[in-house]
mmCIF file as gemmi writes it, N, C-alpha and C atoms, coordinates in Angstrom:
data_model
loop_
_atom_site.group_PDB
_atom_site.id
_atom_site.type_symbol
_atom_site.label_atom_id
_atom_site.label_alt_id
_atom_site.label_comp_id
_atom_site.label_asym_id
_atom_site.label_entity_id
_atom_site.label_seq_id
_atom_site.pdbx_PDB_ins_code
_atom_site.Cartn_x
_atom_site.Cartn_y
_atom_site.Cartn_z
_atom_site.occupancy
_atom_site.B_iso_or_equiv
_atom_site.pdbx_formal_charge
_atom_site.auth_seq_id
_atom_site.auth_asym_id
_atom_site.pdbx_PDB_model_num
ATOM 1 N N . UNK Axp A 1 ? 119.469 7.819 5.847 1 0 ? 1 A 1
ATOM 2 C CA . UNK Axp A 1 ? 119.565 6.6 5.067 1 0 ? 1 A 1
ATOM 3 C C . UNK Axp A 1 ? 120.196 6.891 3.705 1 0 ? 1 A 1
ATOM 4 N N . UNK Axp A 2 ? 119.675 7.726 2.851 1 0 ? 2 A 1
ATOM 5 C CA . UNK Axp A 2 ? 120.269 8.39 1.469 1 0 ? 2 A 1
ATOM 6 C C . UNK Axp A 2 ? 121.852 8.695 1.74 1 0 ? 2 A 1
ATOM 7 N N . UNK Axp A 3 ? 122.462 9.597 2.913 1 0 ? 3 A 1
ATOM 8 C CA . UNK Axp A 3 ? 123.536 9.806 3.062 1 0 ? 3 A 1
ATOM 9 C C . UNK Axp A 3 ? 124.537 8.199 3.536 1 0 ? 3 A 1
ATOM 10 N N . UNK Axp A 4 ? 123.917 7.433 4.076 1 0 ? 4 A 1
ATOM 11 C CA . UNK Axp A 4 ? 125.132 6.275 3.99 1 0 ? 4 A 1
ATOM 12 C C . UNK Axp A 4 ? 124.715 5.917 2.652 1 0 ? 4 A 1
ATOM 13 N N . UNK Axp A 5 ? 123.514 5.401 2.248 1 0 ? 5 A 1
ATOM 14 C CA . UNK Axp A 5 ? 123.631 4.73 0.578 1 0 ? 5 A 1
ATOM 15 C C . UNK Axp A 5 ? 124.621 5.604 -0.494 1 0 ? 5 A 1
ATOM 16 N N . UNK Axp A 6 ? 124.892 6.829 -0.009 1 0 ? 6 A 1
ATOM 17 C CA . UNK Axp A 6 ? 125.521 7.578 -0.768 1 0 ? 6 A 1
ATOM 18 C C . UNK Axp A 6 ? 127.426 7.527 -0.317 1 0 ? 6 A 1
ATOM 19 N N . UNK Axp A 7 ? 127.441 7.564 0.517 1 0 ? 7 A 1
ATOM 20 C CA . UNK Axp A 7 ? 128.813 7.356 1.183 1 0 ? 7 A 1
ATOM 21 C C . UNK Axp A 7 ? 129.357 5.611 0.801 1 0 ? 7 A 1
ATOM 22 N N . UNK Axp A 8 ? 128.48 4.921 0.513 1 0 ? 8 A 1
ATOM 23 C CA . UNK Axp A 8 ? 128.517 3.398 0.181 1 0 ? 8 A 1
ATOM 24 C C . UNK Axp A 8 ? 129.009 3.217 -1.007 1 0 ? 8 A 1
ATOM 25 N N . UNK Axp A 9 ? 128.171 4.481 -1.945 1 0 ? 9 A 1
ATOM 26 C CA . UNK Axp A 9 ? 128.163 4.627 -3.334 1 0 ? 9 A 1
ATOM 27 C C . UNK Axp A 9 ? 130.318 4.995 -3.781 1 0 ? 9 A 1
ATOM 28 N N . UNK Axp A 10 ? 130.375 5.725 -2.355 1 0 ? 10 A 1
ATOM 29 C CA . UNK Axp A 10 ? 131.406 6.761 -2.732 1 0 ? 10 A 1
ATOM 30 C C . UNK Axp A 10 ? 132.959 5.765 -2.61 1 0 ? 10 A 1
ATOM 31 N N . UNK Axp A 11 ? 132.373 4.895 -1.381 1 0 ? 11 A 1
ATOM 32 C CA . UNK Axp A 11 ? 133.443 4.13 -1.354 1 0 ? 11 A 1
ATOM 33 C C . UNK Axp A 11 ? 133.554 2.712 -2.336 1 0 ? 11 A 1
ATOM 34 N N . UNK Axp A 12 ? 132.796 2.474 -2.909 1 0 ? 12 A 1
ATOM 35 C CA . UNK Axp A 12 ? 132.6 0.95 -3.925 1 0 ? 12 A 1
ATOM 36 C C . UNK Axp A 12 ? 133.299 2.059 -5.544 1 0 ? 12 A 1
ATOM 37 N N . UNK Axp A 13 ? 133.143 3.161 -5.29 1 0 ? 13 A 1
ATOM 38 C CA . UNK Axp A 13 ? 133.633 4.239 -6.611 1 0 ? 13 A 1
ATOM 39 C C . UNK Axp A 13 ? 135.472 4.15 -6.281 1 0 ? 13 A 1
ATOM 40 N N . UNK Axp A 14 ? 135.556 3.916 -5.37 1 0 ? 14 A 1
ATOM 41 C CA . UNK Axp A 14 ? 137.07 3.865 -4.868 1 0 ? 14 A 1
ATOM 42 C C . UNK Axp A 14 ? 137.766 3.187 -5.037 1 0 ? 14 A 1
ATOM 43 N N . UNK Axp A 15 ? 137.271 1.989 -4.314 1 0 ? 15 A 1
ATOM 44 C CA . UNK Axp A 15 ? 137.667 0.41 -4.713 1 0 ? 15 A 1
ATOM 45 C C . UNK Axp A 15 ? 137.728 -0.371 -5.953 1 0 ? 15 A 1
ATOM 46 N N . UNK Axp A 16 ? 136.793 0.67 -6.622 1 0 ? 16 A 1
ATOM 47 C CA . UNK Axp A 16 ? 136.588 0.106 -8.147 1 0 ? 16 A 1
ATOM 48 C C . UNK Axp A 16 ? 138.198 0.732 -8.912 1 0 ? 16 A 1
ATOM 49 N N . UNK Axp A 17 ? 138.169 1.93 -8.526 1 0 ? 17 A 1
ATOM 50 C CA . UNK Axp A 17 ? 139.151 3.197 -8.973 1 0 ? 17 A 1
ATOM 51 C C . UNK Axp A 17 ? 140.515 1.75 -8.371 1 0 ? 17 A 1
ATOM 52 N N . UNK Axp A 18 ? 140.359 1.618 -7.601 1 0 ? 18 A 1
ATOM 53 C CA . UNK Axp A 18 ? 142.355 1.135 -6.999 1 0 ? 18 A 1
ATOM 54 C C . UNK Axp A 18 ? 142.417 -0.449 -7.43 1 0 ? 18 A 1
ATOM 55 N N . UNK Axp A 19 ? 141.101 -0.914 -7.465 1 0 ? 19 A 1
ATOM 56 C CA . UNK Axp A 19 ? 141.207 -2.323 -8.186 1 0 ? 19 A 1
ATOM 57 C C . UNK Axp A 19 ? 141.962 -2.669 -9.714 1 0 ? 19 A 1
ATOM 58 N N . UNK Axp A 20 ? 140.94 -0.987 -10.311 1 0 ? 20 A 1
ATOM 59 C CA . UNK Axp A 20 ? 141.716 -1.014 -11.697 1 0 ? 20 A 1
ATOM 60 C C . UNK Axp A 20 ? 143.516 -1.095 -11.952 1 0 ? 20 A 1
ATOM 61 N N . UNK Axp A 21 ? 143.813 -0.18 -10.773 1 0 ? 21 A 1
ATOM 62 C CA . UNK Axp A 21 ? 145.133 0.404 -10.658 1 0 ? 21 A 1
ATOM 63 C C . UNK Axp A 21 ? 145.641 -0.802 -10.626 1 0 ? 21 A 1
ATOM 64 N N . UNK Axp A 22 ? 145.433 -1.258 -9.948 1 0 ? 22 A 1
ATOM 65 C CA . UNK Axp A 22 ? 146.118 -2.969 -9.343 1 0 ? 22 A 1
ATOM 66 C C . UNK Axp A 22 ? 146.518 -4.087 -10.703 1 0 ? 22 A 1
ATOM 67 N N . UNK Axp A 23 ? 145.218 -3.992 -10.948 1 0 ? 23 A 1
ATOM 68 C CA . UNK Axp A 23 ? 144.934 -5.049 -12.637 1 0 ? 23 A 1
ATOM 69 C C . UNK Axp A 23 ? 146.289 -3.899 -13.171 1 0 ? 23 A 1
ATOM 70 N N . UNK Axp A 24 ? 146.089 -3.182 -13.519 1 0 ? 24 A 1
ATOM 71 C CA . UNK Axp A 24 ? 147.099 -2.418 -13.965 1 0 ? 24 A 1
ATOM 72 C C . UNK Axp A 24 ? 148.507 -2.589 -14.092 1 0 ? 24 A 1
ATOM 73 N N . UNK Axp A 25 ? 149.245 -2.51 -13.019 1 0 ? 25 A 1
ATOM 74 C CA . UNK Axp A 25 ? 150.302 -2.645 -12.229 1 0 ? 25 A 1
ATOM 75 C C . UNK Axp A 25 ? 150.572 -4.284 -12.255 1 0 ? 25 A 1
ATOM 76 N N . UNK Axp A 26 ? 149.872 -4.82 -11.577 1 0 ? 26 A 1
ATOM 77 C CA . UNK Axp A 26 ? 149.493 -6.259 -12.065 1 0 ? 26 A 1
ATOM 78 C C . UNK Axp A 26 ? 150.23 -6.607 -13.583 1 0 ? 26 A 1
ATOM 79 N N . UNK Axp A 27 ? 149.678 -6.096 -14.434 1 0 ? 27 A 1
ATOM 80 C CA . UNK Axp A 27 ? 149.798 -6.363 -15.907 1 0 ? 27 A 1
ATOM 81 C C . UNK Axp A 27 ? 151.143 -6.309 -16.192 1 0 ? 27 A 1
ATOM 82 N N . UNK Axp A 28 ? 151.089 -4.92 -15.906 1 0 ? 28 A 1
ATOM 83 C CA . UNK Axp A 28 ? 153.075 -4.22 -15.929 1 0 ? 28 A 1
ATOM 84 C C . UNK Axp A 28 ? 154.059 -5.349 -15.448 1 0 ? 28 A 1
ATOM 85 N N . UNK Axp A 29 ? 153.998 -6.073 -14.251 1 0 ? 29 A 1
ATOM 86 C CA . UNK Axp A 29 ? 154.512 -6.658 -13.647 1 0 ? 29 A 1
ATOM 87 C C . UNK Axp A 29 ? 154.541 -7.992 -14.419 1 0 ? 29 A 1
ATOM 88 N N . UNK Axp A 30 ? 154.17 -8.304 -14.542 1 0 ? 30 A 1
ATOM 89 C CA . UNK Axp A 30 ? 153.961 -9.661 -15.535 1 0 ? 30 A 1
ATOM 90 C C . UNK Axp A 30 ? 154.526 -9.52 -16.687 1 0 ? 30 A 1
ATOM 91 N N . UNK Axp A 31 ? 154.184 -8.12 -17.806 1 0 ? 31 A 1
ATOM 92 C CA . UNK Axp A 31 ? 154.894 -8.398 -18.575 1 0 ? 31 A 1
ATOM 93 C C . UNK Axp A 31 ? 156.214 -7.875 -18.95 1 0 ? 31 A 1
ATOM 94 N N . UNK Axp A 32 ? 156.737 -7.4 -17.856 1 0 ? 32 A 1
ATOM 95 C CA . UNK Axp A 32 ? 158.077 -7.078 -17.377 1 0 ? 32 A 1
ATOM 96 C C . UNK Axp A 32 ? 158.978 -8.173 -17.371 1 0 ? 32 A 1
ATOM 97 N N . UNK Axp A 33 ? 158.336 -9.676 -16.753 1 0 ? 33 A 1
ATOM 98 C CA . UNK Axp A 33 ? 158.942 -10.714 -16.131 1 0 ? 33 A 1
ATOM 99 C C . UNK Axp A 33 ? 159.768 -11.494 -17.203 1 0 ? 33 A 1
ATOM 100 N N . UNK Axp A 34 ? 161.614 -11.318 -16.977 1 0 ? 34 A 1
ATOM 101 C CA . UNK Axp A 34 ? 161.944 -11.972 -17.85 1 0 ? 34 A 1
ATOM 102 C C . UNK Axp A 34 ? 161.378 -14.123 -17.509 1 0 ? 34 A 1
ATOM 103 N N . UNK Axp A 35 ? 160.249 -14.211 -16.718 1 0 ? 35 A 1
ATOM 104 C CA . UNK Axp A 35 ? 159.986 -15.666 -16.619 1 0 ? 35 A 1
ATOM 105 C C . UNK Axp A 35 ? 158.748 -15.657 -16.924 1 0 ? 35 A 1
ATOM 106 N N . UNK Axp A 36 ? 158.66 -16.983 -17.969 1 0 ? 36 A 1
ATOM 107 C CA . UNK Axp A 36 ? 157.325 -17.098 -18.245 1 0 ? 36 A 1
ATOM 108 C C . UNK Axp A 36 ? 156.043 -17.124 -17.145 1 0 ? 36 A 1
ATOM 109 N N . UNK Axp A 37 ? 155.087 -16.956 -17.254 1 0 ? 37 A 1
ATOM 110 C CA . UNK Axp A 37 ? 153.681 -16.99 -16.514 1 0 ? 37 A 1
ATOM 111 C C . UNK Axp A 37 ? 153.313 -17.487 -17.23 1 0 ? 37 A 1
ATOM 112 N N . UNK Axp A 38 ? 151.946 -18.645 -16.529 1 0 ? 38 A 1
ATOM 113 C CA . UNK Axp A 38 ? 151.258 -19.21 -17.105 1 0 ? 38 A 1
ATOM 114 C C . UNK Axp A 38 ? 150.216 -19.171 -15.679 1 0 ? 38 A 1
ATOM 115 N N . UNK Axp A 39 ? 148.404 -18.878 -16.231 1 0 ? 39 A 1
ATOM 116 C CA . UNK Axp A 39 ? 147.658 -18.946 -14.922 1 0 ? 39 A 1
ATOM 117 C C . UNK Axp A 39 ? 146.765 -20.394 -15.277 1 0 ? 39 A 1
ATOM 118 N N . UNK Axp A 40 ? 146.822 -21.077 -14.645 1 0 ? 40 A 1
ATOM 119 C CA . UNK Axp A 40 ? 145.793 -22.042 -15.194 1 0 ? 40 A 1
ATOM 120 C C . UNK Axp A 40 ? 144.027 -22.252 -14.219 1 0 ? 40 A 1
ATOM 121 N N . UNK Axp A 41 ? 143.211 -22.586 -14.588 1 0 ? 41 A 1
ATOM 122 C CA . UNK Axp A 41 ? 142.491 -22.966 -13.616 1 0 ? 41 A 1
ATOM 123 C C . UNK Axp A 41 ? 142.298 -24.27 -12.701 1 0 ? 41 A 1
ATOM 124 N N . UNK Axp A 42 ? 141.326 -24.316 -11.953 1 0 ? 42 A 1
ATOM 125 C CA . UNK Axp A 42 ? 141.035 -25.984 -11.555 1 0 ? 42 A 1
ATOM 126 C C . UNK Axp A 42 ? 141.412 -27.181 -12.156 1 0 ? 42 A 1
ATOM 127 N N . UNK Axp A 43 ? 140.573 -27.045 -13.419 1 0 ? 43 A 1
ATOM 128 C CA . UNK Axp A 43 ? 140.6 -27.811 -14.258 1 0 ? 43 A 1
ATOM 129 C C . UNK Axp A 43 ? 141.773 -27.634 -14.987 1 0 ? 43 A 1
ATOM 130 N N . UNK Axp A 44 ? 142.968 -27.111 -15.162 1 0 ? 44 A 1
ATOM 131 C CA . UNK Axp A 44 ? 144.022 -27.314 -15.663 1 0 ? 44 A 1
ATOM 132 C C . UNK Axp A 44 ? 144.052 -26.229 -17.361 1 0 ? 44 A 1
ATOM 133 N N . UNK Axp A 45 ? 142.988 -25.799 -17.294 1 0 ? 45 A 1
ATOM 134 C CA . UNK Axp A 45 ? 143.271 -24.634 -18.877 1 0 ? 45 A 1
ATOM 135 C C . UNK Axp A 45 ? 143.565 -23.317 -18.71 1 0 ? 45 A 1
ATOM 136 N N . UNK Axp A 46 ? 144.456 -22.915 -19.472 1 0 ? 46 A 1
ATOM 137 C CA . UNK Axp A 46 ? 145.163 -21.648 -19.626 1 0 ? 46 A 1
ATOM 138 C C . UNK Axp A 46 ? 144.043 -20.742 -19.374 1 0 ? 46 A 1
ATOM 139 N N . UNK Axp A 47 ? 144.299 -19.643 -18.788 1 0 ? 47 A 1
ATOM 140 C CA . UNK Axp A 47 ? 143.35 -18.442 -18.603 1 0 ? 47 A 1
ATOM 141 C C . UNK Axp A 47 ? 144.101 -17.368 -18.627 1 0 ? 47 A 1
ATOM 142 N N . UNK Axp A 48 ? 145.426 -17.409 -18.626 1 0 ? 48 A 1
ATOM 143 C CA . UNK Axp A 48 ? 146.314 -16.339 -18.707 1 0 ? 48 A 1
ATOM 144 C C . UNK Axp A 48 ? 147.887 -16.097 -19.054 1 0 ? 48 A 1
ATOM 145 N N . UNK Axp A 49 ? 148.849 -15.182 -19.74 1 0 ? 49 A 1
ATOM 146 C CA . UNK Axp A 49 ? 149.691 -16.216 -19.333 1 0 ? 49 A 1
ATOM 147 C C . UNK Axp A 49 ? 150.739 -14.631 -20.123 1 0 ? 49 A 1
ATOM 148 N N . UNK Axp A 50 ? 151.959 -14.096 -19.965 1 0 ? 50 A 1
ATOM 149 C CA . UNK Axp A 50 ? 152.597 -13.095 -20.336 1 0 ? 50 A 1
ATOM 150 C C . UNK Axp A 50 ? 153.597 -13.218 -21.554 1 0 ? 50 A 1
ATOM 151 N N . UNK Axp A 51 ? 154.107 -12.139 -22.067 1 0 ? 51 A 1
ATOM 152 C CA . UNK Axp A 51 ? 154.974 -11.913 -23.146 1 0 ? 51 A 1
ATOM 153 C C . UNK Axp A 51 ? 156.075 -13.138 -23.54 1 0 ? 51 A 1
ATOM 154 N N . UNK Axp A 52 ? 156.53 -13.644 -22.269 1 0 ? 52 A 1
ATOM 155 C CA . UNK Axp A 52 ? 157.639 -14.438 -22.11 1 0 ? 52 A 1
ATOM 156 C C . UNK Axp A 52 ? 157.32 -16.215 -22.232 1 0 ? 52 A 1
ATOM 157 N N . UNK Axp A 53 ? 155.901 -16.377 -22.134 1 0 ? 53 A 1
ATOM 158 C CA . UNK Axp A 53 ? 155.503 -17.406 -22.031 1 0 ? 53 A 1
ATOM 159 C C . UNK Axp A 53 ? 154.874 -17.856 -24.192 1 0 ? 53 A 1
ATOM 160 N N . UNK Axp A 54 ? 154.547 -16.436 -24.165 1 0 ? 54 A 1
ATOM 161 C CA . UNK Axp A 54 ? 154.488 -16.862 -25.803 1 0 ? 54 A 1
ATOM 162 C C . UNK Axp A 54 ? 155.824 -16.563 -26.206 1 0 ? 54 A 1
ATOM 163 N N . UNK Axp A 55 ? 157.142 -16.465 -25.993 1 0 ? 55 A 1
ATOM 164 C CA . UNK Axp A 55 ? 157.86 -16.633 -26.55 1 0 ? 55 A 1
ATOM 165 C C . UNK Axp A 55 ? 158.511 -18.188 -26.765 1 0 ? 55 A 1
ATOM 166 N N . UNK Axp A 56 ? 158.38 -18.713 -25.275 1 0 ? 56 A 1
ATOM 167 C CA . UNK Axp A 56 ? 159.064 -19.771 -24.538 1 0 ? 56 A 1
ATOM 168 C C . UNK Axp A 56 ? 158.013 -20.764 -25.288 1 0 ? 56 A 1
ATOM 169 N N . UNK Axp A 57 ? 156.851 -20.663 -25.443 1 0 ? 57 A 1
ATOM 170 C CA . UNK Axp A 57 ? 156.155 -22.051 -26.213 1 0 ? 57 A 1
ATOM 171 C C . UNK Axp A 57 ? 155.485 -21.752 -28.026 1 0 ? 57 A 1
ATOM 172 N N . UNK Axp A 58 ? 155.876 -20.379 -28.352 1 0 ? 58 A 1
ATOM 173 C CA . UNK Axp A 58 ? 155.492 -20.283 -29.681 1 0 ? 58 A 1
ATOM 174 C C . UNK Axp A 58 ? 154.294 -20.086 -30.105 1 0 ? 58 A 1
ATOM 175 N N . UNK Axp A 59 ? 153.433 -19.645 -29.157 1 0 ? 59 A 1
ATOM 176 C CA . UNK Axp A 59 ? 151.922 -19.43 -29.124 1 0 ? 59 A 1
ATOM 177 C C . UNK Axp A 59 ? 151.418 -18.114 -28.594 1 0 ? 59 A 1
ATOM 178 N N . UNK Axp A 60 ? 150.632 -17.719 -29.19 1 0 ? 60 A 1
ATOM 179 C CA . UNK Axp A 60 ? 150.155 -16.44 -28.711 1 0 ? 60 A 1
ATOM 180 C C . UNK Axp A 60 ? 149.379 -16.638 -27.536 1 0 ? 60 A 1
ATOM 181 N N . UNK Axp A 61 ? 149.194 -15.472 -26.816 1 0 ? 61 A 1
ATOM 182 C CA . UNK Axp A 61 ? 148.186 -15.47 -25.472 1 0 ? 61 A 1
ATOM 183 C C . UNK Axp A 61 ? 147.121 -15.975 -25.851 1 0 ? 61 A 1
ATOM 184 N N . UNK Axp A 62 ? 146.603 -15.716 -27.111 1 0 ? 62 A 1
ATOM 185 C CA . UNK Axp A 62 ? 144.738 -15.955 -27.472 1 0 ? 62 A 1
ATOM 186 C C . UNK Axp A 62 ? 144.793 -17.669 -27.701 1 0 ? 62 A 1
ATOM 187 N N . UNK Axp A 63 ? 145.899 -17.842 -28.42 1 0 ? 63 A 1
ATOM 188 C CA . UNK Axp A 63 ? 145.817 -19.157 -29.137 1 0 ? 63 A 1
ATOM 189 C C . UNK Axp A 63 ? 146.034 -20.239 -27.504 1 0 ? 63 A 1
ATOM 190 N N . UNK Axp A 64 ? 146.485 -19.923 -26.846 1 0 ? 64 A 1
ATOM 191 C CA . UNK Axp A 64 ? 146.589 -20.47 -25.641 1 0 ? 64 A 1
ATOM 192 C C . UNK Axp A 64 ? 145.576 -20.23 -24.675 1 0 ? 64 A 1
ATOM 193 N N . UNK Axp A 65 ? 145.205 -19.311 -24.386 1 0 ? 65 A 1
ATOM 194 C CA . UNK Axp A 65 ? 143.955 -19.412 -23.495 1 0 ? 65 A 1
ATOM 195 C C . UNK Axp A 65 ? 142.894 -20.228 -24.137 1 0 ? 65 A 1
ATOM 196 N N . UNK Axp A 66 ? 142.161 -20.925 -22.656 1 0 ? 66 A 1
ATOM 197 C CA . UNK Axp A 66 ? 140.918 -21.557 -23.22 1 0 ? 66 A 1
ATOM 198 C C . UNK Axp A 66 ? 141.216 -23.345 -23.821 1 0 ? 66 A 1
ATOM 199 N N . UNK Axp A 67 ? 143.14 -23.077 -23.834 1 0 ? 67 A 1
ATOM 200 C CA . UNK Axp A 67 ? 142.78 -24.639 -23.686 1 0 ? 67 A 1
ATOM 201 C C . UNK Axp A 67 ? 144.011 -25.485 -22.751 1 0 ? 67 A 1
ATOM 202 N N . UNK Axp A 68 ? 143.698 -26.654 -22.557 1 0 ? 68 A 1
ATOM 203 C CA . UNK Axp A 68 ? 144.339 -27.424 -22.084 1 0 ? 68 A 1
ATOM 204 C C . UNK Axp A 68 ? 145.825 -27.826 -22.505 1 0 ? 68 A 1
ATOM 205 N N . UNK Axp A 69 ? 147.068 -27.338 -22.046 1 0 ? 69 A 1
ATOM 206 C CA . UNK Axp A 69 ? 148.49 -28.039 -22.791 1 0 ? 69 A 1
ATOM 207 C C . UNK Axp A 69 ? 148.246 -29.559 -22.272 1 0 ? 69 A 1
ATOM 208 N N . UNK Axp A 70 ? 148.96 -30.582 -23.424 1 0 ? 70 A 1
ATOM 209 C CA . UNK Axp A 70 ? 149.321 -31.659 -23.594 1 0 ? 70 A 1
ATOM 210 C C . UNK Axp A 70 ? 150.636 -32.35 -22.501 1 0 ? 70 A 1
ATOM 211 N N . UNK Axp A 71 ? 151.381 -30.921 -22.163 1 0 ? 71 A 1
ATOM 212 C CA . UNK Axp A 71 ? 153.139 -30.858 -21.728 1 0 ? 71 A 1
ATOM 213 C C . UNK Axp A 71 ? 153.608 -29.441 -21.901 1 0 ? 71 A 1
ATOM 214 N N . UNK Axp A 72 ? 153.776 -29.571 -20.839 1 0 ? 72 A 1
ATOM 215 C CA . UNK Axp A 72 ? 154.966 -28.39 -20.715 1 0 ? 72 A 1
ATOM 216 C C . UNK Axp A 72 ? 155.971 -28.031 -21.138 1 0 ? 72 A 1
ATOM 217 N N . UNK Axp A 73 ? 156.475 -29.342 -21.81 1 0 ? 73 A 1
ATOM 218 C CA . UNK Axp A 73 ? 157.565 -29.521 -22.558 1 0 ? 73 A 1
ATOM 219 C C . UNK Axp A 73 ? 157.378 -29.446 -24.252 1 0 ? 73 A 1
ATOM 220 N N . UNK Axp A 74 ? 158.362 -28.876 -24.742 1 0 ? 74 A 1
ATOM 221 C CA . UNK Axp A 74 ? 158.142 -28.666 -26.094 1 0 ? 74 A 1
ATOM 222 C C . UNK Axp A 74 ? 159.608 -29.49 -26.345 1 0 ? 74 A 1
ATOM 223 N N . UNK Axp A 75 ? 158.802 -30.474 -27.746 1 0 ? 75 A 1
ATOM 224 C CA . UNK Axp A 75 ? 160.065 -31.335 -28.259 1 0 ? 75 A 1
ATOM 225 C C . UNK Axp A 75 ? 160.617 -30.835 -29.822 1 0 ? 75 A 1
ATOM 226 N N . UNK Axp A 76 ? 161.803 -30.966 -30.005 1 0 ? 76 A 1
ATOM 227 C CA . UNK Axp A 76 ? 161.971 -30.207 -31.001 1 0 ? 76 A 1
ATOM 228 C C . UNK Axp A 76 ? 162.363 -28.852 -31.025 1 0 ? 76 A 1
ATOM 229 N N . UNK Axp A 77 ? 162.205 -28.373 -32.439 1 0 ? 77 A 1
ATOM 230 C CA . UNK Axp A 77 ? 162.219 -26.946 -32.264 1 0 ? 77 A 1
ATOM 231 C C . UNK Axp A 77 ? 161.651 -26.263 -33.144 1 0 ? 77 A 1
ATOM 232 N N . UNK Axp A 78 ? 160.772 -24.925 -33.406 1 0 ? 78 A 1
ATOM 233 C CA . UNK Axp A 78 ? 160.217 -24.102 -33.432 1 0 ? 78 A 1
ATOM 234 C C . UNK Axp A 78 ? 158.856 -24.66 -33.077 1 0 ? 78 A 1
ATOM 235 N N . UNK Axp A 79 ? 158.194 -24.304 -33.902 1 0 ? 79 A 1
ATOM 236 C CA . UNK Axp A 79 ? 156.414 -23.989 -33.293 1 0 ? 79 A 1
ATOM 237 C C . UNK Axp A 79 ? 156.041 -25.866 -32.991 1 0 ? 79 A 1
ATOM 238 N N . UNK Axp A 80 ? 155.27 -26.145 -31.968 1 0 ? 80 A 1
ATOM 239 C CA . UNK Axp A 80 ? 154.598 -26.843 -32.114 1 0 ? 80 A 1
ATOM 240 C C . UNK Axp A 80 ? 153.43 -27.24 -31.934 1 0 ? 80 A 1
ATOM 241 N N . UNK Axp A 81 ? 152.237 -28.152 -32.238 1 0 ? 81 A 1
ATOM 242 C CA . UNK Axp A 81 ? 151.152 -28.125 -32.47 1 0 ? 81 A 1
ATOM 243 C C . UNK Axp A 81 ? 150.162 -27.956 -31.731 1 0 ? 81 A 1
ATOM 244 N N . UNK Axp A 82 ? 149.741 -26.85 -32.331 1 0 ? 82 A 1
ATOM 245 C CA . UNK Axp A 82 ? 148.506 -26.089 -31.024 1 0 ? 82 A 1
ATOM 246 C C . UNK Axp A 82 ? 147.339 -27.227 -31.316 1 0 ? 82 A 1
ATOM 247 N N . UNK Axp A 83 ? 147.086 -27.65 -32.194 1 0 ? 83 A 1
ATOM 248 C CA . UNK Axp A 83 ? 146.23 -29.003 -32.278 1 0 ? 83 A 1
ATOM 249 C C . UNK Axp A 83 ? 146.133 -29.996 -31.209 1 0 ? 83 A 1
ATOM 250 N N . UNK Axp A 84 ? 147.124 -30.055 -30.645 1 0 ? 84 A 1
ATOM 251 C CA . UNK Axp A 84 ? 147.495 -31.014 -29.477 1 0 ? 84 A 1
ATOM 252 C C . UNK Axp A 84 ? 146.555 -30.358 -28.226 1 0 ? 84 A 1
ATOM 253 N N . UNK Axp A 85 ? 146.263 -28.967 -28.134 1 0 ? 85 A 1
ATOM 254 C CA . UNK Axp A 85 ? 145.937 -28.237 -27.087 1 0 ? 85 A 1
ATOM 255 C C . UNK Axp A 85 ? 144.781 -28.118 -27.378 1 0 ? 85 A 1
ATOM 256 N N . UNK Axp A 86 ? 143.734 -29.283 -26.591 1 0 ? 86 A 1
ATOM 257 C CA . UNK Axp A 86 ? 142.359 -29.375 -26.693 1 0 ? 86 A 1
ATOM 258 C C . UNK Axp A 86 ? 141.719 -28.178 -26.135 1 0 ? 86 A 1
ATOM 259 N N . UNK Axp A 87 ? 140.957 -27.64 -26.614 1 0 ? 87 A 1
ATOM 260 C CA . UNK Axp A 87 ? 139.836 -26.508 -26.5 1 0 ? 87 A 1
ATOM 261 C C . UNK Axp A 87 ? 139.089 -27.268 -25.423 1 0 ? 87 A 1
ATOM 262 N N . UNK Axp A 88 ? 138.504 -26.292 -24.106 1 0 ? 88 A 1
ATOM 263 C CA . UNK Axp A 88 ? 137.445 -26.825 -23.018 1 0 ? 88 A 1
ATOM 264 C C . UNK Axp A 88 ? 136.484 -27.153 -23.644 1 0 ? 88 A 1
């Protein structure tokens, strides 16, 4: 019994190990992408989003996660109002 709880142990140590790799690689990949990303949830609020996407809307990753855009579209030009982007 100890030797599978232990072999259980050995393989969830593994998966943990290649999951990271993934998130990893994952990351790389994204912020490689000359196209913006944006991840949203169910409910429609930012939860994620890469290098190219705060360039393309003028907002940092932090200032964007956590809330809701107004539009996808930005009118005008340079920054516009993160005020508009209700907090959940």
């Amino acid at each position: 019994m100890l030797d599978a709880l232990e072999a259980g142990m050995r393989v969830a140590a593994k998966l943990e190990r290649r999951s990271g790799t993934f998130e990893t690689r994952w990351r790389q990949v994204l912020e490689a992408a000359q196209e913006a990303y944006v991840a949203v949830d169910a409910s429609g609020v930012v939860v994620d989003g890469n290098r190219r996407t705060e360039e393309l809307f003028g907002w940092s990753r932090e200032e964007m996660v956590g809330r809701r855009p107004p539009s996808w579209s930005r009118s005008g030009t340079g920054r516009g109002s993160l005020a508009a982007w209700p907090r959940r």
